[in-house]
C-alpha positions as CSV (number, residue, x, y, z in Angstrom):
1,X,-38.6,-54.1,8.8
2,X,-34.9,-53.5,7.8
3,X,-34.8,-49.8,8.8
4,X,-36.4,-50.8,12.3
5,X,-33.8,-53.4,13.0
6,X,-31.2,-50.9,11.6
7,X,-32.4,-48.5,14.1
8,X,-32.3,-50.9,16.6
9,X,-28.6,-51.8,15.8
10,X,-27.3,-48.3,15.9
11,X,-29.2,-47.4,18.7
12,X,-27.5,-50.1,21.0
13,X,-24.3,-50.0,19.3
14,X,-22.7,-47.5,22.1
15,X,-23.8,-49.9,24.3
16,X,-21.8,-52.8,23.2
17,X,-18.3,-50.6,22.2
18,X,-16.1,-51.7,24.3
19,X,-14.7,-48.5,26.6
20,X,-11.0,-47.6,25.6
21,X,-8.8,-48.0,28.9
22,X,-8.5,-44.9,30.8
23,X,-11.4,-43.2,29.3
24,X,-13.4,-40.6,31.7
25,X,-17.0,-39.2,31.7
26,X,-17.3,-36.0,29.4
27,X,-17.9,-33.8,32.9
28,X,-15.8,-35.1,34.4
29,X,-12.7,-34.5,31.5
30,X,-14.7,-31.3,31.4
31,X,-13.7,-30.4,35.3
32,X,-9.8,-31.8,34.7
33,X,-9.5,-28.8,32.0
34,X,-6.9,-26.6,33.9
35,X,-8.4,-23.1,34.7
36,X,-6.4,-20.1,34.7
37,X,-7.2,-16.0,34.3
38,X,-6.7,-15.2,30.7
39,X,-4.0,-12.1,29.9
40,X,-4.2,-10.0,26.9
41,X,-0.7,-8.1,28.2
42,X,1.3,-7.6,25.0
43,X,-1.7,-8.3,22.6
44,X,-2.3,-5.5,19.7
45,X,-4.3,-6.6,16.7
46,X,-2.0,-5.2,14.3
47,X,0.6,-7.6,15.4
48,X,-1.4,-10.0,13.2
49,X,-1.6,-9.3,9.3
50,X,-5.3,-8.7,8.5
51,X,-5.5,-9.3,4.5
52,X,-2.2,-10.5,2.7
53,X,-2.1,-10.0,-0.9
54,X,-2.8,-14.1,-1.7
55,X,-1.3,-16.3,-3.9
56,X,-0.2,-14.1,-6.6
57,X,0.0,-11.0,-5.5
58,X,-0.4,-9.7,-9.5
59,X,-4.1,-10.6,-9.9
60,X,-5.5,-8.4,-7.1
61,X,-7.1,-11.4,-5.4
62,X,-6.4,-11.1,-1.2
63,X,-6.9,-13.8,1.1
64,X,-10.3,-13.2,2.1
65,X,-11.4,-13.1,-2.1
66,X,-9.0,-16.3,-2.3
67,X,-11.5,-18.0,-0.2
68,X,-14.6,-16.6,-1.1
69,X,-13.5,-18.0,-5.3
70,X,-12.1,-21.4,-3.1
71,X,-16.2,-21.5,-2.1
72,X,-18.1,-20.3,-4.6
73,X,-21.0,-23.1,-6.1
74,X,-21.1,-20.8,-9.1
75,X,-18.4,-19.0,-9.8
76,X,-18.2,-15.2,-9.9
77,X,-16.7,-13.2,-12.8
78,X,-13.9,-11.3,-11.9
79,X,-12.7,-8.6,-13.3
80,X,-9.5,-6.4,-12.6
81,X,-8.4,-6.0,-8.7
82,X,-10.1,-9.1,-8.3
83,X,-13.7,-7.4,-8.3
84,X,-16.2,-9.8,-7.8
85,X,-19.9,-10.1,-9.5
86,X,-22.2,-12.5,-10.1
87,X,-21.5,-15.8,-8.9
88,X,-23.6,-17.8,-5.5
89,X,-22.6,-19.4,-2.4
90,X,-24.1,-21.9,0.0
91,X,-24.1,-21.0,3.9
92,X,-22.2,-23.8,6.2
93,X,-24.1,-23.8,8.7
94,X,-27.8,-22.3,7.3
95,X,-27.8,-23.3,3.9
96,X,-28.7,-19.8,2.7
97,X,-27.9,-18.9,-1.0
98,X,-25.9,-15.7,-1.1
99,X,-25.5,-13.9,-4.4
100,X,-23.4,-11.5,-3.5
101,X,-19.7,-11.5,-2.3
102,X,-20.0,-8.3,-0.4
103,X,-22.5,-10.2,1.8
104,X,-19.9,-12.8,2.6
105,X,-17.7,-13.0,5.5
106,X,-14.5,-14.9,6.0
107,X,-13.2,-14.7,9.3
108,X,-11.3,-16.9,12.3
109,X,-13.4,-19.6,13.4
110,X,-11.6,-18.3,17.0
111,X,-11.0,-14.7,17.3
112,X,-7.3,-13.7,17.5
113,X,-7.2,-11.9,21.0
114,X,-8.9,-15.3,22.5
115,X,-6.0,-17.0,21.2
116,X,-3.8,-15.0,22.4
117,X,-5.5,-14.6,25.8
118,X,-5.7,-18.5,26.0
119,X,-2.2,-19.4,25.0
């Protein structure tokens, strides 16, 4: 009975909230989104810095295997010029195990040229 009326709560709880002044329907916020042709004049990928050498450039460790240790559920060894074995991760979005760091990728959530088209 107290997950029902739980339910019931959350269910009509966006109906009580009260609507924060000047607020607009999500299509309609959607259509005020200014459009405008996108331009990749000037844009050349090796303007932007693929892999930098990390934190401390002396262990081997890049960026990418930065965040791949940051991640790890079980640790990997590593061993010198930050080669990676062993060691698992958990996928983000699928909850897959991977057991390998070669498997991994780290990359831009948005790729660089739409950021630069889109500035």
């Amino acid at each position: 009975m107290l997950r029902a009326s739980t339910a019931l709560l959350l269910a009509l709880a966006p109906l009580t909230l009260p609507t924060p002044a000047g607020a607009v329907p999500l299509a309609d916020a959607v259509e005020r989104i200014p459009l405008a042709d996108e331009s990749r004049t000037g844009y050349t990928r090796d303007s932007f810095r693929h892999w930098n050498t990390g934190l401390n450039p002396a262990d081997g460790c890049n960026t990418r295997k930065e965040a791949i240790l940051a991640k790890a559920v079980e640790a990997p060894q590593v061993a010198d010029h930050c080669a990676l074995t062993g060691g698992s991760w958990l996928g983000k979005y699928d909850n897959m195990v991977v057991t390998s760091a070669a498997r991994l990728d780290v990359d831009h959530f948005v790729p660089l040229a739409e950021v630069f088209d889109s500035k």
